[in-house]
VEXNU-968977 format. One line per 3 residues: their letters; for each residue x, y, z of C-alpha. Coordinates in steps of 0.1 Angstrom, whole numbers. Layout:
N
A> X:Y:Z  ...
//
This chain:
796
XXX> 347:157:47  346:141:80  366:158:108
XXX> 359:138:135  386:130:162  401:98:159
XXX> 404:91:196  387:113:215  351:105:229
XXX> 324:122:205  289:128:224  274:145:193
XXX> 279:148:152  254:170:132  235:150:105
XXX> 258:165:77  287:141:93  266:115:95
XXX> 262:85:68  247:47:67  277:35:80
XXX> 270:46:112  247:26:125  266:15:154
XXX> 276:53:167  238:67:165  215:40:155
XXX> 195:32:119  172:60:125  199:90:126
XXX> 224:72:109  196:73:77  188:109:82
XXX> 221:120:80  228:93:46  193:112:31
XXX> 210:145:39  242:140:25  231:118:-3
XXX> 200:130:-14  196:169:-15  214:169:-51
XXX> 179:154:-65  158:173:-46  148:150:-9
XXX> 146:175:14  153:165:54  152:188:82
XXX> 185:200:93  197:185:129  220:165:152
XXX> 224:136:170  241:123:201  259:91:199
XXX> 262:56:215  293:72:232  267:94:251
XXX> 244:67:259  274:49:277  287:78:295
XXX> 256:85:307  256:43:321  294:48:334
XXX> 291:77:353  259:66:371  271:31:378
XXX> 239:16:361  254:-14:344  257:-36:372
XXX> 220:-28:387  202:-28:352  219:-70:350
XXX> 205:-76:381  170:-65:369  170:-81:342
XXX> 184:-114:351  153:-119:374  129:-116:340
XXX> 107:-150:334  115:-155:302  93:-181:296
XXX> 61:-162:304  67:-129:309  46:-124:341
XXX> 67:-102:356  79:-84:326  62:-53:336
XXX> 75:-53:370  111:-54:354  108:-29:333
XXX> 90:0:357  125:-11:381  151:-7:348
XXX> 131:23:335  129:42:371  171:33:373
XXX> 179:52:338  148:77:350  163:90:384
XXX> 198:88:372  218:123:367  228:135:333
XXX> 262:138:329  273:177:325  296:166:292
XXX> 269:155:273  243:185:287  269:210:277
XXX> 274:192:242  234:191:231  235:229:246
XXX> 264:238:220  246:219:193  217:235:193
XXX> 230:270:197  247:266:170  213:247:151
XXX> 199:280:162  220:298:148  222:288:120
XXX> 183:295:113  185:327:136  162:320:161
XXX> 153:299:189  141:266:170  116:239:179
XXX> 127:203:173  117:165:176  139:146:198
XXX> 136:111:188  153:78:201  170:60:176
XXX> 188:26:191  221:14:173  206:-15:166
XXX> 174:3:151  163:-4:114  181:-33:107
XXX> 166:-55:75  160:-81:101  141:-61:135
XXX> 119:-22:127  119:-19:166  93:6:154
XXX> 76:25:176  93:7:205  115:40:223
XXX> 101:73:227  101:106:206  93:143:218
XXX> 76:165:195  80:207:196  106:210:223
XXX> 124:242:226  155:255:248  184:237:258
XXX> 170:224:290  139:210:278  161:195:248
XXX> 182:179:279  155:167:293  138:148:264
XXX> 173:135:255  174:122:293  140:103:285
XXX> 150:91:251  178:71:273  155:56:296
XXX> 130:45:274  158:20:261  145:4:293
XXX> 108:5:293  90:-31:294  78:-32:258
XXX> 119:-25:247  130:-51:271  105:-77:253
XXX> 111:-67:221  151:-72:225  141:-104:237
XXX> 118:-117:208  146:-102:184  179:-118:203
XXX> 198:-84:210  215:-82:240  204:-56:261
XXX> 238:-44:275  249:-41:238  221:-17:226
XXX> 226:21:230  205:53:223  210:82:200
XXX> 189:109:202  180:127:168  176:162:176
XXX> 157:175:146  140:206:134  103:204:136
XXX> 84:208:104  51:229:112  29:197:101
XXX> 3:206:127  -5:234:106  -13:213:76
XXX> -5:173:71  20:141:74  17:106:73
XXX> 38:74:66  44:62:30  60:23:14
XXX> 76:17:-15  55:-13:-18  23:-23:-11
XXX> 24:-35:27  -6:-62:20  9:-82:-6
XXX> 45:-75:-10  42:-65:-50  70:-40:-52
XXX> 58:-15:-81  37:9:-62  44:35:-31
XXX> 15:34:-7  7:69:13  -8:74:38
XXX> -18:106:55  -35:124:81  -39:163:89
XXX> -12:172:117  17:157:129  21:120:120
XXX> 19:105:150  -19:100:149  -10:79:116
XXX> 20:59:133  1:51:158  -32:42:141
XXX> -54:70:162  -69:79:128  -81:63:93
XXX> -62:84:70  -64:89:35  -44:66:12
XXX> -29:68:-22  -16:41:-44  9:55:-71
XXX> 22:32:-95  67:36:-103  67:27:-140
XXX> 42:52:-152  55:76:-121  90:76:-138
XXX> 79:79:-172  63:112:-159  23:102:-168
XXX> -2:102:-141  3:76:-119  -18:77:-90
XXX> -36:49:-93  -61:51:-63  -71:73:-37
XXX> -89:64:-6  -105:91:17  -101:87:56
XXX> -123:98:84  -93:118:100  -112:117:126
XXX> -86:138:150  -59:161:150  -24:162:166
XXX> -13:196:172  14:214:195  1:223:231
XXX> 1:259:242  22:248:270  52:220:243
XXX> 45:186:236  13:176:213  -26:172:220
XXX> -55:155:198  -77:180:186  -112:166:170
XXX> -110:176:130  -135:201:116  -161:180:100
XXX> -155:198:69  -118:190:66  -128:156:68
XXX> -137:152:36  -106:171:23  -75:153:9
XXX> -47:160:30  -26:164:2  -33:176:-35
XXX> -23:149:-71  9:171:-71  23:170:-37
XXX> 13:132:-36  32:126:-68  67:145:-51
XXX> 61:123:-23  62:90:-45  95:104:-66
XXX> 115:107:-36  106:74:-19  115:59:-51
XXX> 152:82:-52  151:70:-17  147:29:-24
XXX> 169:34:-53  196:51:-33  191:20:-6
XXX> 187:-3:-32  156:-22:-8  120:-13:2
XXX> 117:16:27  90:27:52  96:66:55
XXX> 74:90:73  70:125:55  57:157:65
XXX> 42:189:50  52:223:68  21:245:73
XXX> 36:276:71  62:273:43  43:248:24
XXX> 73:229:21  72:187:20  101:168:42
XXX> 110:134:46  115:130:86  124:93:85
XXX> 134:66:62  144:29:78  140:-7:55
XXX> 110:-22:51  111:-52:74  82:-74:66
XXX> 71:-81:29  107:-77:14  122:-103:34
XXX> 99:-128:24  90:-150:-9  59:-136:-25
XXX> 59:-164:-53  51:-187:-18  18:-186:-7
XXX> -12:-198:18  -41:-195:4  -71:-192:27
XXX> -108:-193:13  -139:-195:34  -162:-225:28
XXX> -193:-215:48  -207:-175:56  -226:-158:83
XXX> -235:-126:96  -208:-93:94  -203:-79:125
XXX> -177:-53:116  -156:-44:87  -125:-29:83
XXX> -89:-29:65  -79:-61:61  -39:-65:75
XXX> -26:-101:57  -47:-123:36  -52:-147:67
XXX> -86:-163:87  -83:-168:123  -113:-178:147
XXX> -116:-171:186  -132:-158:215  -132:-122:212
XXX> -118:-103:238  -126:-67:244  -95:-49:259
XXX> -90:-11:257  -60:-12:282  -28:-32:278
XXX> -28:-32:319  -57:-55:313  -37:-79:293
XXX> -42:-109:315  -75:-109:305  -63:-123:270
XXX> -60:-157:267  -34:-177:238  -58:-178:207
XXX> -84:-152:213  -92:-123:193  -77:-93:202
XXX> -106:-65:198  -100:-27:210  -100:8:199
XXX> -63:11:193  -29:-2:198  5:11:208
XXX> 37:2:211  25:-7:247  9:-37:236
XXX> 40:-51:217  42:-77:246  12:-90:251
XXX> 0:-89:206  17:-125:202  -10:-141:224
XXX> -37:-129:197  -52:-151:167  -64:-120:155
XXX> -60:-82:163  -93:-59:153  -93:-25:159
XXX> -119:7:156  -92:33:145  -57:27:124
XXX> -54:26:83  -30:-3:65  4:14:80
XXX> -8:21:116  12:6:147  -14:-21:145
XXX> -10:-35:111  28:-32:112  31:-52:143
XXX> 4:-77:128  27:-84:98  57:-89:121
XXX> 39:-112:140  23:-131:115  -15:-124:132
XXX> -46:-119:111  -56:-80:116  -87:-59:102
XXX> -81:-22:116  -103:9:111  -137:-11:116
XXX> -148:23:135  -176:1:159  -152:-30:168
XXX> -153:-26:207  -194:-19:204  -202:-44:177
XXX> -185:-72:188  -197:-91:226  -171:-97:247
XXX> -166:-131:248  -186:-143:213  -169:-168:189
XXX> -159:-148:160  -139:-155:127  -111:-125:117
XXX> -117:-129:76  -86:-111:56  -86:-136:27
XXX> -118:-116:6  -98:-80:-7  -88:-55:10
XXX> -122:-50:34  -117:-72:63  -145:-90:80
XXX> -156:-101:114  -182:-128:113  -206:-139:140
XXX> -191:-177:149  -165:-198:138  -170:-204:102
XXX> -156:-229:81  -124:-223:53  -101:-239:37
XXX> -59:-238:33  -33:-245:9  3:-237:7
XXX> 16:-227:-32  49:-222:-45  45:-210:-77
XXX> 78:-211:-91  80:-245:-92  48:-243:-117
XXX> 56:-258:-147  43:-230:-176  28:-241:-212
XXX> 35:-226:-242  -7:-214:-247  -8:-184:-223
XXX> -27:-188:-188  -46:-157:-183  -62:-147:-151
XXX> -100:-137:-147  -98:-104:-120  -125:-82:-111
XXX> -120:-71:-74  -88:-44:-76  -84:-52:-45
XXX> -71:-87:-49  -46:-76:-81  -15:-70:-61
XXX> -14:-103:-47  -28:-119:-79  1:-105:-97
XXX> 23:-135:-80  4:-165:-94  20:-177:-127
XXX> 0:-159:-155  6:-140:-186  -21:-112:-179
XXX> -56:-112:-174  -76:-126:-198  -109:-111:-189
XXX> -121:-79:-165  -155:-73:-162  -164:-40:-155
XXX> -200:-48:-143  -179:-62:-110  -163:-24:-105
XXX> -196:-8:-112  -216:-30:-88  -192:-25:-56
XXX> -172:6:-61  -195:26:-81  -231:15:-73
XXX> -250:41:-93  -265:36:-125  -244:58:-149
XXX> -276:74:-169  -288:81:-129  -251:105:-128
XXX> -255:117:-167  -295:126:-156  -292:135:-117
XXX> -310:164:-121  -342:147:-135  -344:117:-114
XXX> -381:115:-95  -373:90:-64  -359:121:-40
XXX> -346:92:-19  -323:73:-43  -315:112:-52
XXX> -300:118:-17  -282:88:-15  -269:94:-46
XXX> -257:129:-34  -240:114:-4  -220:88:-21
XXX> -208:118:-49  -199:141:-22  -169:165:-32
XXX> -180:158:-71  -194:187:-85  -194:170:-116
XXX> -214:135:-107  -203:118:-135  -170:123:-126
XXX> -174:101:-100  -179:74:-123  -154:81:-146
XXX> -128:81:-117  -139:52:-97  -142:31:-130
XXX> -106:41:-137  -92:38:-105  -101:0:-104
XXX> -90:-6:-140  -57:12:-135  -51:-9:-105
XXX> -54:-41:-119  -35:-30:-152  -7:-23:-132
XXX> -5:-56:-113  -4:-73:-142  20:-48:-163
XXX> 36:-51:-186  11:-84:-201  -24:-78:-214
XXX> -53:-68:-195  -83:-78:-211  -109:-51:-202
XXX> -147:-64:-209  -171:-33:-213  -202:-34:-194
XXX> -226:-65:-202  -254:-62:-172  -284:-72:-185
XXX> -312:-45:-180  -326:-65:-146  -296:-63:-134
XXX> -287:-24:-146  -322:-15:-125  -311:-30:-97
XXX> -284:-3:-95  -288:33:-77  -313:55:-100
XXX> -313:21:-123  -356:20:-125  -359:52:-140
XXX> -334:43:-166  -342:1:-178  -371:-14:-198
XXX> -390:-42:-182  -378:-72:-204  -396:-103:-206
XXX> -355:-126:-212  -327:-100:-204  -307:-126:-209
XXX> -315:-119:-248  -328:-89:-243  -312:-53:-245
XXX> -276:-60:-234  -235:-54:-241  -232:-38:-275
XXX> -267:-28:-283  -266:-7:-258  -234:17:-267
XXX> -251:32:-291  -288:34:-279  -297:69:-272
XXX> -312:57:-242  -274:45:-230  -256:66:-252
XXX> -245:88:-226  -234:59:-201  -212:42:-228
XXX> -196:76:-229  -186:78:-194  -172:41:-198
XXX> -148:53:-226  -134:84:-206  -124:62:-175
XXX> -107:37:-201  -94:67:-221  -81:80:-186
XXX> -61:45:-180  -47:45:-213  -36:77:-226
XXX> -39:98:-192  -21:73:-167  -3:54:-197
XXX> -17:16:-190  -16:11:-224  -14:-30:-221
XXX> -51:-24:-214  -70:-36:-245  -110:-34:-245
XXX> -134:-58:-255  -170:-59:-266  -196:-84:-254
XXX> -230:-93:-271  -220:-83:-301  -243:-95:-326
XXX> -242:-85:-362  -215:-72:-381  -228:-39:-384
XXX> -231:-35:-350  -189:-41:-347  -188:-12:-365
XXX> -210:12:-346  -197:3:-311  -161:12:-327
XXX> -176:48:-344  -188:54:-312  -156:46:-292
XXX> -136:65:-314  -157:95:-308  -148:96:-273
XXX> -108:91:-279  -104:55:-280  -93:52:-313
XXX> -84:11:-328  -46:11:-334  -39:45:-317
XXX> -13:42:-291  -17:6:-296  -51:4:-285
XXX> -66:-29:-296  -101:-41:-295  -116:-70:-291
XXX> -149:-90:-292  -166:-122:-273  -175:-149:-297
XXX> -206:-159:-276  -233:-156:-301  -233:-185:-328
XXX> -232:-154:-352  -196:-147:-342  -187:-181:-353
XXX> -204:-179:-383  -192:-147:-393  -160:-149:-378
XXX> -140:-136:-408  -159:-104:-410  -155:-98:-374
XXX> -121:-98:-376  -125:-70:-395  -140:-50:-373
XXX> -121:-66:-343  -84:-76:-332  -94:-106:-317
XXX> -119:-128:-298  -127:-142:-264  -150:-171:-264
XXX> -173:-165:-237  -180:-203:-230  -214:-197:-213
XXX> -233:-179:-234  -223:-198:-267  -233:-228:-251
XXX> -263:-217:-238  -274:-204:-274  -260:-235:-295
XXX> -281:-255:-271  -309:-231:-271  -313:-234:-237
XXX> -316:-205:-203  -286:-208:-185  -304:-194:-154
XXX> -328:-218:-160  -327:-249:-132  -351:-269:-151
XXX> -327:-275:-183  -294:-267:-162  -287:-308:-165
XXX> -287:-298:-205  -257:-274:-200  -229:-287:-211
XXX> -195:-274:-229  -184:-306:-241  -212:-313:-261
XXX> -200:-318:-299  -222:-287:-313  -207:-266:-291
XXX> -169:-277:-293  -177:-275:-334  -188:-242:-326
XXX> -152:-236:-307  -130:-253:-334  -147:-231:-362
XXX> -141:-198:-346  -106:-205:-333  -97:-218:-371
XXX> -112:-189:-386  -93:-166:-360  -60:-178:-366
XXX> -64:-179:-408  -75:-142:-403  -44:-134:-385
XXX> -65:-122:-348  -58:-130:-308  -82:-158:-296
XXX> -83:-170:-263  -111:-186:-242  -130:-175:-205
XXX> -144:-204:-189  -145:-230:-163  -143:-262:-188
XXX> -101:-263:-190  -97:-266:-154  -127:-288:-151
XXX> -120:-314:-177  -86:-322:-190  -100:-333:-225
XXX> -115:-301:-227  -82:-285:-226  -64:-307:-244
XXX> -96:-303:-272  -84:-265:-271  -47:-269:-275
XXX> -51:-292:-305  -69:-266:-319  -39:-241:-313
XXX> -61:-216:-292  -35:-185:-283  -50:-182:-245
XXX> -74:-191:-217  -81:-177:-188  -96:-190:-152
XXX> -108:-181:-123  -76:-172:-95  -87:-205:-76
XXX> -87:-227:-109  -56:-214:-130  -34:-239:-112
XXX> -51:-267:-118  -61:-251:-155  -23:-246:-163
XXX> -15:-285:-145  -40:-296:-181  -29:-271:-201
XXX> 9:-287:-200  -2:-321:-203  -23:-315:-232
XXX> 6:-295:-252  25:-327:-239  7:-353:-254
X> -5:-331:-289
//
């Protein structure tokens, strides 16, 4: 029930009278703790307890110090046009709110508050004092980061005092500019203090969390990330925290659905100085390499930011925090999400790099975006003249400080900060290019070089030495016409699935594990299942470091390999994802971590001991195995169940039948839980034999390559005969018609991986008339695929 007085001047409500709707009486930040507190404690979110003073306050506090008419005169002397004085302005406005006295009523009000927040907790309590401006939060302007907050204040006067500096950092330059960019008036925009009880997260952890990936906009994951301490060494981007990726569907249907974690350097810690206020501690090296939070606590953290999205009914950024002495999670601030969710994700500019050169630095890529510049080297935003329109912003690490001055930049690259630091927000509000958390930036990078920012290869972001070449194109995908045959997607970098996910598709037709294993794994799997008896002590060691927390080695496999899978099966959920079990040929197996010890020297590899023969091999028995947990992990464990398997190189009958014996032996079962498998028709024997196969098999791919490769008997790696290579030839496209006719009498899936369709319109038509169920193309051909695919279903 609210009681408030219906004229009289209220200077402060406690959060449990406070609701969404009163955005204009203590700003979006308050107004949303006190909506989360009323709202949201019946399913379990749990908010610290607190109070906040109101735009009221904030005006008293201008009246009885006369400050309106000098704060117009300051500001009406601001150049507008470039800014130059900006800082000048705002050290005048900031020094007027600064020196002015606080008015007794509203001292005497945030006394009486927090005696009675004290008392209520019997004993003097520390809070967080932060600013929250009424028009903070709104869909259309975060003003994140862009007032200040006061961490681990106690006693009424030091409460008074941090709510005096709240107000006057409504006036600071960086405030001024951002009400500029954004349109407010400045005269219009109050302050509320939140007054809040401080959770002990310098004893253990905090961090920031989405309820949708802040990259690519695709709205069925929360992204979290954390840092030991108190959060604002994650805000702020001091740190590269560890990340999780949950994904909502499985989340809500109670299975495991932490699709990724990503371990951060965490590098330093905030903690409360002896004397109030914070300090950066370094971390203990061996907390490090700790998670900041365990599968359970990370999994409560997901369920309320999705109770919390729900109960908004719109992406949120919230910031949470885990008490060190109760061991209690909180949820210390929830505003929209102002970025991604305002903008079409089916609309997109594609960037892709035409020429390559030498990596300077990598990092976290912010945007999918190329930019190309003079790099700069700032580590001071009182240097900012020093940055030209167009160059690259490089330094260690930005703060709201350098709001002002970020527009000038290209590109932004930074040595500390994860994905949801104060760098990459303000990158994605600005529209720059951004890779943060390179770690050797400001030492790797020459001040004054010609660089290119690179954000359009994954997640990793890249600085390259000179301006390299690239290439642009603006999509709208839904005004793609679709065909009835289903356009499937090739995918092997997780990284790219989330923003894949948008392109018109009906799964992923094909996803090569040898991709997952080559960049996220790296190690030979016999090299984990054998560590103890490998000979080369230095491929030992660097195996040792790269498993480091495993005590189990081939767990490392197991959970990388499923990590990437589950990623890209929940992109693409609910459709099909097409998972293709290793096929590396045994060159390209030793070339792998520990790989020597473990493959035969082979005279062709390409025919040699490859795909099926090798699952049940006694000298790859054991590899195969770990290949089965990870997918058994994604289907039955995390509940991707639209993940279907498929066998390459299969090529005899009998041989079907093993690789399924031995699949079932570690759990995967064919037609358990829905679990179908299915097999490349690449080998003129699959063709042949197609009716038995289907036997053995749910379905086919035809892997394009290989089949023609082997109908033409001719090395595909071979440049001498490479002229010879050719789909459309008439033995191999009666090689194609067979199989798909066979398929479809036997009642089994065939689709088809390959470049032809997209190539040559006659080649898709050819596949159409033969009433193929699928094909799938590469990301950057599946447009111009799906464009052949429609006019061949138009003209059969």
């Amino acid at each position: 029930m609210n009681n408030r007085p219906e004229h009289a001047q209220t200077l402060v409500l406690p959060f449990a009278e406070i609701t969404n709707r009163d955005v204009a009486i203590v700003g979006g930040k308050n107004a949303s703790l006190g909506e989360m507190l009323r709202s949201l404690a019946g399913v379990g979110v749990r908010v610290p307890d607190g109070f906040a003073t109101t735009a009221d306050a904030f005006r008293l506090f201008l009246s009885e110090n006369t400050l309106e008419a000098p704060l117009r005169a300051e500001l009406a002397t601001l150049d507008t046009t470039t800014f130059d004085n900006l800082n000048e302005v705002g050290e005048r406005t900031h020094a007027l709110l600064e020196s002015a006295m606080m008015p007794t009523a509203i001292a005497d009000a945030v006394t009486a508050a927090y005696a009675g927040l004290c008392e209520r907790y019997g004993r003097e309590v520390a809070v967080a004092v932060r600013s929250s401006a009424t028009a903070e939060d709104l869909p259309d302007a975060s003003f994140a980061g862009q007032h200040e907050s006061f961490l681990n204040r106690r006693g009424a006067d030091d409460i008074v005092r941090a709510v005096h500096q709240c107000f006057a950092s409504l006036y600071s330059a960086r405030a001024i500019k951002y009400r500029v960019d954004n349109g407010f008036d400045h005269l219009k925009v109050a302050l509320s203090a939140g007054i809040q009880l401080m959770v002990r997260s310098d004893l253990a952890s905090s961090g920031v969390a989405f309820t949708l990936d802040p990259e690519s906009g695709f709205r069925n994951v929360v992204v979290i990330d954390g840092a030991w301490g108190l959060g604002e060494n994650v805000v702020q981007g001091a740190v590269n925290p560890d990340e999780f990726t949950i994904f909502k569907p499985t989340l809500r249907a109670g299975k495991q659905a932490i699709l990724s974690r990503t371990l951060g350097t965490k590098a330093k810690t905030m903690v409360f100085a002896p004397g109030g206020g914070s300090v950066n501690t370094d971390t203990p090296v061996e907390q490090r390499s700790r998670w900041v939070v365990g599968d359970e606590e990370i999994t409560h953290i997901a369920e309320w930011c999705v109770c919390i999205e729900e109960h908004y009914g719109r992406p949120m950024d919230i910031e949470w925090a885990k008490d060190g002495v109760s061991g209690e999670l909180f949820i210390v601030q929830a505003r929209p999400e102002t970025v991604h969710s305002s903008r079409d994700p089916y609309t997109k500019r594609t960037y892709t790099l035409t020429s390559t050169g030498n990596v300077l630095a990598r990092g976290s890529a912010v945007g999918s975006g190329l930019a190309a510049g003079t790099a700069r080297i700032i580590l001071s935003p009182t240097d900012a003249d020093a940055l030209q329109p167009g160059d690259v912003l490089v330094t260690d690490i930005t703060n709201p400080d350098w709001d002002p001055i970020l527009k000038k930049a290209s590109a932004i690259v930074t040595n500390k900060g994860g994905r949801t630091s104060h760098a990459a927000i303000v990158a994605r509000e600005v529209g720059a290019v951004a890779v943060v958390g390179c770690v050797n930036a400001t030492s790797a990078i020459a001040d004054g070089s010609i660089v290119t920012v690179s954000c359009a290869e994954g997640m990793t972001g890249k600085i390259y030495d000179g301006k390299l070449d690239w290439s642009e194109q603006t999509i709208n995908f839904n005004s793609v016409t679709m065909p009835r045959t289903a356009p499937m997607l090739i995918v092997g970098d997780p990284d790219k699935a989330f923003g894949l996910s948008f392109y018109p598709n009906r799964g992923v037709g094909l996803m090569r594990l040898e991709f997952i294993i080559t960049n996220a794994i790296r190690i030979h799997p016999m090299a984990l299942v054998k560590f103890d008896e490998l000979r080369d002590s230095v491929v030992k060691a660097e195996i040792d470091s790269l498993t480091t927390g495993y005590a189990d080695k081939t767990r490392f496999f197991v959970e990388r390999l499923a990590q990437a899978v589950a990623t890209i099966a929940a992109a693409f959920h609910p459709h099909d994802v097409i998972v293709r079990m290793s096929d590396f040929k045994s060159n390209e197996y030793a070339n792998l971590l520990g790989g020597k010890q473990f493959e035969p020297d082979e005279e062709n590899p390409m025919l040699g001991w490859r795909g099926a023969s090798r699952y049940y091999n006694e000298r790859y028995r054991d590899g195969f195995r770990l290949e089965c947990l990870a997918m058994k992990e994604v289907r039955e464990t995390m509940g991707l169940t639209n993940v279907k398997l498929m066998i390459p190189f299969c090529r005899t009958v009998d041989e079907g039948k093993k690789v399924v014996a031995e699949m079932a032996k570690h759990g995967l079962v064919r037609g358990e839980n829905g679990l179908e498998i299915y097999v490349m028709a690449e080998i003129p024997s699959n063709v042949i034999l197609a009716r038995e196969f289907a036997e053995v098999f749910d379905g086919f791919s035809i892997g394009s390559n290989d089949l023609t490769q082997l109908t033409l008997g001719l090395d595909r790696d071979s440049a001498i005969v490479s002229d010879l290579f050719d789909e459309n030839n008439d033995a191999v496209k009666a090689m194609i018609a067979q199989v798909i006719h066979t398929a479809k009498a036997s009642g089994a899936k065939i689709g088809l991986c390959g470049q032809a369709p997209s190539d040559w319109p006659e080649f898709a038509r050819f596949l159409v008339e033969q009433g193929i169920d699928s094909i799938s193309f590469n990301p950057d051909a599946l447009l111009r695929g799906i464009e052949n695919m429609v006019e061949a279903e138009r003209v059969v």
